[in-house]
C-alpha positions in Angstrom: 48.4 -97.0 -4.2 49.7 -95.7 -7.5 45.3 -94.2 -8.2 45.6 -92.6 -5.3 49.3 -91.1 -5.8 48.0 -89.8 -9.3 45.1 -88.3 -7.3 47.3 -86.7 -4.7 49.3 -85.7 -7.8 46.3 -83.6 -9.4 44.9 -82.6 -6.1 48.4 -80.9 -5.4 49.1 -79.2 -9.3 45.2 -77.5 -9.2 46.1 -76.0 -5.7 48.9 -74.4 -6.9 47.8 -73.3 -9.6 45.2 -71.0 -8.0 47.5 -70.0 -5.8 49.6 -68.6 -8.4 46.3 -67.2 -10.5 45.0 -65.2 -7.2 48.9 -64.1 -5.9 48.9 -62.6 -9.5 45.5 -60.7 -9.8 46.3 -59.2 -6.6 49.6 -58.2 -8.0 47.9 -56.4 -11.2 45.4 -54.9 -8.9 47.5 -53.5 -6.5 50.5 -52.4 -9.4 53.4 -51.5 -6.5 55.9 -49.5 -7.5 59.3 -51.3 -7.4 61.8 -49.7 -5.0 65.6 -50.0 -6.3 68.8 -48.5 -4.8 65.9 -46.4 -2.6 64.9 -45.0 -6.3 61.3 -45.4 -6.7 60.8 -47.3 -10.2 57.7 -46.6 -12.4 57.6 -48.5 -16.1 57.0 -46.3 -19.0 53.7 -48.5 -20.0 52.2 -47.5 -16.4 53.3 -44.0 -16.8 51.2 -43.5 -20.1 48.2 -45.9 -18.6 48.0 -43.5 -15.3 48.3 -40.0 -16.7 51.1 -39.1 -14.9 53.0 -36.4 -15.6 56.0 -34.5 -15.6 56.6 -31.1 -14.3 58.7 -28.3 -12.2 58.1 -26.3 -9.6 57.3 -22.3 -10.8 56.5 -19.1 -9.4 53.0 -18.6 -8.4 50.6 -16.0 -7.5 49.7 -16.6 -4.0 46.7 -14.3 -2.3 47.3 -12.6 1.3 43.9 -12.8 2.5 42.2 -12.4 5.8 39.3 -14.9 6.5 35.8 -14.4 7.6 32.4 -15.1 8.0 29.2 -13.0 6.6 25.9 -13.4 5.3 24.1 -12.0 2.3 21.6 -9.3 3.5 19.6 -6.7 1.5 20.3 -3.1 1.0 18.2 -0.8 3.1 16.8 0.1 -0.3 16.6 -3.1 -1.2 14.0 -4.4 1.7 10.6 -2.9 2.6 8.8 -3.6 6.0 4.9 -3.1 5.7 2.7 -1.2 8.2 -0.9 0.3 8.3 -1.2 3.9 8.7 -4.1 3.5 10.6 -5.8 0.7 12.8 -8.4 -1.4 10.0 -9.5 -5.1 10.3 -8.0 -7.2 7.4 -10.9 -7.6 4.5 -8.7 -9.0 1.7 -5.5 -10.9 0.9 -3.8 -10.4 -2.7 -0.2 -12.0 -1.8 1.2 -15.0 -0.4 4.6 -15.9 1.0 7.5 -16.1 -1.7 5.2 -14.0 -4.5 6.9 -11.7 -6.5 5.6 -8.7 -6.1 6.0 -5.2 -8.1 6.3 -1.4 -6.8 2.3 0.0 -6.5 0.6 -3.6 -6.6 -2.2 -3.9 -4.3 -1.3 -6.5 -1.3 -4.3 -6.1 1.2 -7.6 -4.3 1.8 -8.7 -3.2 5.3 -11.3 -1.6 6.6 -12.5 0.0 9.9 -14.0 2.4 12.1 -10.8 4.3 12.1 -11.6 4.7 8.4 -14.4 5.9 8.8 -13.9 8.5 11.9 -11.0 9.9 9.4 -13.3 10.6 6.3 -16.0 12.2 8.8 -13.3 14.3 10.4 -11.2 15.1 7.0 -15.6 16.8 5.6 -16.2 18.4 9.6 -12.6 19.9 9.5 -12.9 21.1 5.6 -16.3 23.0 6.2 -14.9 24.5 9.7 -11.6 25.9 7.3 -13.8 27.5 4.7 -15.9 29.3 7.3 -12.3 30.3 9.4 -11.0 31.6 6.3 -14.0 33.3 5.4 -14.1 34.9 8.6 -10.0 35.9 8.3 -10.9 37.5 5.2 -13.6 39.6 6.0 -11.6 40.6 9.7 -8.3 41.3 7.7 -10.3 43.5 5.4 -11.6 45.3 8.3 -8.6 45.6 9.8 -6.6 46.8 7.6 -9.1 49.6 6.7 -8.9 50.1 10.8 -12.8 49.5 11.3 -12.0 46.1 13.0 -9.8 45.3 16.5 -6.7 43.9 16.3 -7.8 41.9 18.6 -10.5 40.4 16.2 -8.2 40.0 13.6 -5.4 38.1 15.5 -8.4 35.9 16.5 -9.8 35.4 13.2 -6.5 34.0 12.2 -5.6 32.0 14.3 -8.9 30.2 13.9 -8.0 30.0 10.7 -4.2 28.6 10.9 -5.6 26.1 13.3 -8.5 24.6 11.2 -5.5 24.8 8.1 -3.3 23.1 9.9 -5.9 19.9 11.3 -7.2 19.9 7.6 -3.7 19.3 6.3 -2.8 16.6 8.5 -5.9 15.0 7.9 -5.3 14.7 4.1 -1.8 13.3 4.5 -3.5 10.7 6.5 -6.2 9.9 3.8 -3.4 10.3 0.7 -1.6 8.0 2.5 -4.3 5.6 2.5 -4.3 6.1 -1.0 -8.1 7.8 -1.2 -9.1 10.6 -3.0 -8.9 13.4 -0.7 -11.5 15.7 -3.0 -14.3 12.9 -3.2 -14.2 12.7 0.5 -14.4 16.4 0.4 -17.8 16.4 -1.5 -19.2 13.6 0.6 -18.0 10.1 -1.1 -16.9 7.9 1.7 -14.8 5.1 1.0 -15.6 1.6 3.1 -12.0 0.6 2.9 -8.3 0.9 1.8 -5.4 -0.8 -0.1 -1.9 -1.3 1.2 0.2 -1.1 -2.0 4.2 -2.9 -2.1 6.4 0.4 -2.2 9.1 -1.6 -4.2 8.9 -4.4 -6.7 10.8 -7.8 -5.0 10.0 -11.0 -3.4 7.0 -11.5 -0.6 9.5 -12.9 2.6 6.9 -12.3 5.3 3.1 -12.0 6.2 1.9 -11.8 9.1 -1.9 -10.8 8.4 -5.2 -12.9 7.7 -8.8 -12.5 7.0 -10.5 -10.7 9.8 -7.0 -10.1 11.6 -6.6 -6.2 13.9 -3.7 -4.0 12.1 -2.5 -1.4 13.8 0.4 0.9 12.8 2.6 -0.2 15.9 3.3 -3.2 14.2 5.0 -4.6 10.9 2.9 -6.9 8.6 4.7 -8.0 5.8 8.5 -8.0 4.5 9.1 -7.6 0.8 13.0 -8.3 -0.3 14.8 -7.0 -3.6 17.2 -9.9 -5.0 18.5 -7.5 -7.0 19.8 -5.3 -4.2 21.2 -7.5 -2.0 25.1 -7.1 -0.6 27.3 -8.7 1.5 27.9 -8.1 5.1 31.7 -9.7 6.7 32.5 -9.9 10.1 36.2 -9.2 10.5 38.4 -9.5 13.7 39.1 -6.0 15.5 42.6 -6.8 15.1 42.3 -7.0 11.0 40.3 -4.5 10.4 43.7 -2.2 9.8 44.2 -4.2 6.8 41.2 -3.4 5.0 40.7 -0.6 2.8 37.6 0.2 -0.2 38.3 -1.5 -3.0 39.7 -4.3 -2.3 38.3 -7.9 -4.0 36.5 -10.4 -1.8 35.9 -14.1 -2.9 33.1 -15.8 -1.1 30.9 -18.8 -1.2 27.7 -19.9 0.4 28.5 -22.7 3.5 26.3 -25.0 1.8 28.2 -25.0 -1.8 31.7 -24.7 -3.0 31.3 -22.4 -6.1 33.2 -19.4 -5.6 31.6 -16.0 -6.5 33.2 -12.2 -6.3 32.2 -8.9 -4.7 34.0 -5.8 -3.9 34.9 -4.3 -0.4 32.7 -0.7 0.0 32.4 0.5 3.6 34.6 -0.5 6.5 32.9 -0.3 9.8 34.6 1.3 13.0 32.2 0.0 15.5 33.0 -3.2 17.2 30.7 -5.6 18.6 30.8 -6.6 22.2 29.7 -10.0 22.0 31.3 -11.4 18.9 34.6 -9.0 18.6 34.1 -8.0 15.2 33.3 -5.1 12.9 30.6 -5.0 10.2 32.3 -4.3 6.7 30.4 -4.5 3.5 31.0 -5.4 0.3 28.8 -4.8 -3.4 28.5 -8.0 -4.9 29.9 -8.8 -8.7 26.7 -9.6 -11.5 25.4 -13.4 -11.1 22.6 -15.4 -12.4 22.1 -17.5 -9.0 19.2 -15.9 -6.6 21.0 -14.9 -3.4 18.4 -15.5 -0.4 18.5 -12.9 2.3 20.4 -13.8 5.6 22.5 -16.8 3.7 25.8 -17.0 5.6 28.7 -17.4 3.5 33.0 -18.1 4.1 34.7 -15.3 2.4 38.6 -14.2 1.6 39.6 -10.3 1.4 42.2 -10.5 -0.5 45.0 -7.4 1.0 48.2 -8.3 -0.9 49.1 -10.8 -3.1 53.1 -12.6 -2.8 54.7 -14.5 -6.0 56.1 -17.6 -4.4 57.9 -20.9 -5.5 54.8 -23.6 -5.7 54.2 -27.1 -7.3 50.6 -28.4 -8.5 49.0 -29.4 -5.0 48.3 -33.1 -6.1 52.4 -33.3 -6.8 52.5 -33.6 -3.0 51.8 -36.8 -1.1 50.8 -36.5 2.8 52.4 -39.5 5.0 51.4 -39.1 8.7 52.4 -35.6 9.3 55.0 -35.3 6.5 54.6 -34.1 2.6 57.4 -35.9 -0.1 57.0 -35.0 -3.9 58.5 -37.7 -6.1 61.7 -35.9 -7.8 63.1 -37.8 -11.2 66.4 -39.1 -10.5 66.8 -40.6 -14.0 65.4 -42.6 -16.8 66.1 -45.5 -19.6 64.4 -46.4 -22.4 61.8 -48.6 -20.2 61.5 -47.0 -17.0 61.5 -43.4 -14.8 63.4 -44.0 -11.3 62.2 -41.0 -8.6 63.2 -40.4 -5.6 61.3 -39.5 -2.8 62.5 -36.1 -1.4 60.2 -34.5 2.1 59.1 -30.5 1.3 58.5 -28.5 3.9 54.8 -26.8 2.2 53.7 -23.3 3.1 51.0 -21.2 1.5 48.3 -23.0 -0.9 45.9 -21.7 -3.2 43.3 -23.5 -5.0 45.3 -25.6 -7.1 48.8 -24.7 -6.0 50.9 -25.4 -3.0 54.3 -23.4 -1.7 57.5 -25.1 -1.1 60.2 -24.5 0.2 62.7 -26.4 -0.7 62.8 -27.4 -4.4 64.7 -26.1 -7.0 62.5 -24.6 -10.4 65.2 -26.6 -12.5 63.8 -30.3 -10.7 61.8 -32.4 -12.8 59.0 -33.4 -10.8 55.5 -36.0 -10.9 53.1 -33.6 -10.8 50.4 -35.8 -11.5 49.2 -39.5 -11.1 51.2 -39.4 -7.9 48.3 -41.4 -6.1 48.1 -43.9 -7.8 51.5 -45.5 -7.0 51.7 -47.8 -3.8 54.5 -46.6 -2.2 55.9 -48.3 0.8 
């Protein structure tokens, strides 16, 4: 009886000994504030261990802003839609999607009966002109020394303005091919053409390939500038009073969080049926990050700006639906005692939040409130 007391005995003392030993790690983990008097107590050795702070509220800068929506798009000079000025068949590909690309470099060859018909109009039209001038020369002569009709001469030149004016038209139409309009002149036919980029930027779009119909009814290929790129906001009708040229926008891509700048330029004073709102747009500050056409961004147009009584947002502590800040009632030499006091917040900027009822002169936590367990 007495083995099996001492066992009892042991048995007992080891079970409440890790009782104690778990009772006190969850103790140190947890590190509850002590309540006393309804004064919230935190010891000077945890203060220093947390980085808390002390701290008062202050007047702060707070932005009036109105909200939107937009979306990076390029400049109209910025962007460059590709067409064919005449029908060809597709014989070569220099480009490919996201290439970059610079202003006069050679992006496709085509080639075509169109081509030719042109060049063999462009030599027919050029020998008909020198003959109808010819012919104007010799009748205004004879006119004019009153041996020819009037009749004749009117006829002689209009002849002539006709064949001038089908020659002309037909050389634009080669120059903008980019051929040499005098080669073709003295008989050197060209069996195809280039499409050149009219401005140096990024390949977006082909829709071309080998052996592929062009015609000049339809778009090709898209080339975008990065470096001419802007912003475009759609703001409510009913804000659109507030906005004037000038005035700083903050904006960042919906995918990141990294605020960039820009600058309000045009306010629009059309408003669209479907969505309510009018196109305004804004010239974006210098950055190093590539801006890809059509991103859609969240931006603030900062109208005003209001200097308002505001602590450090992560002073405030959110319980249900109510925010408390932790206001120092007193201290000793081992501990600070707060109490918990309920704000009523109102504006907030990035770091800094409004309220509404605490004093500049109250010494505040205004950091390391989190990591107290409050009841």
């Amino acid at each position: 009886m007495k083995t099996q007391s001492k066992i009892f005995a042991m048995v007992f003392s080891a079970a409440v000994l890790i009782t104690l030993a778990s009772c006190g790690n969850k103790k140190q983990a947890e590190e509850p504030a002590a309540v006393t008097d309804s004064l919230i107590v935190v010891t000077k050795t945890q203060f220093e261990t947390e980085k808390m702070a002390l701290g008062t509220a202050s007047m702060m800068p707070f932005d009036q802003v109105v909200k939107c929506y937009g979306k990076i798009v390029a400049k109209s000079t910025g962007m460059a839609k590709l067409s064919t000025p005449v029908a060809g068949i597709v014989q070569k590909i220099y480009c490919s999607n996201g290439q970059m690309v610079g202003r006069g470099q050679v992006l496709f060859e085509l080639s075509g009966n169109d081509l030719i018909e042109i060049q063999r109009d462009f030599t027919e039209t050029s020998s008909i002109l020198k003959k109808a001038k010819s012919e104007f020369d010799r009748m205004k002569a004879l006119y004019s020394e009153k041996v020819g009709t009037e009749k004749e001469y009117i006829m002689a030149e209009s002849e002539y303005k006709a064949a001038n004016a089908r020659y002309a038209a037909l050389k634009l139409k080669i120059e903008a091919m980019g051929l040499d309009a005098a080669k073709i002149d003295e008989g050197q036919f060209f069996s195809s053409f280039k499409i050149v980029a009219p401005i140096s930027g990024q390949i977006s779009q082909i829709n071309l390939s080998i052996g592929q119909f062009a015609d000049p009814q339809n778009y090709h290929a898209e080339i975008i500038d990065s470096k001419q790129m802007q912003l475009q906001l759609a703001v409510f009708e009913k804000e659109v009073g507030q906005l004037k040229s000038g005035q700083v926008v903050n904006f960042n891509l919906l995918s990141e969080t990294t605020q960039m700048s820009a600058t309000l330029q045009s306010v629009g004073n059309i408003v669209d049926n479907q969505t309510k709102t009018v196109a305004c747009y804004a010239s974006l500050a210098a950055t190093e990050k590539l801006l890809v056409n059509n991103a859609f961004t969240e931006a603030n147009i900062i109208i005003g700006t209001d200097t308002l009584n505001a602590v450090p947002s992560e002073a405030m502590m959110k319980t249900e639906n109510e925010f408390f800040v932790l206001k120092l009632a007193r201290q000793d030499a081992e501990n600070y005692y707060f109490e918990k006091i309920k704000v009523e917040p109102g504006q907030t900027n990035r770091t800094y939040t409004e309220v509404k009822n605490i004093q500049s002169a109250e010494k505040l936590l205004v950091s390391g409130i989190y990591n107290l367990v409050i009841e």
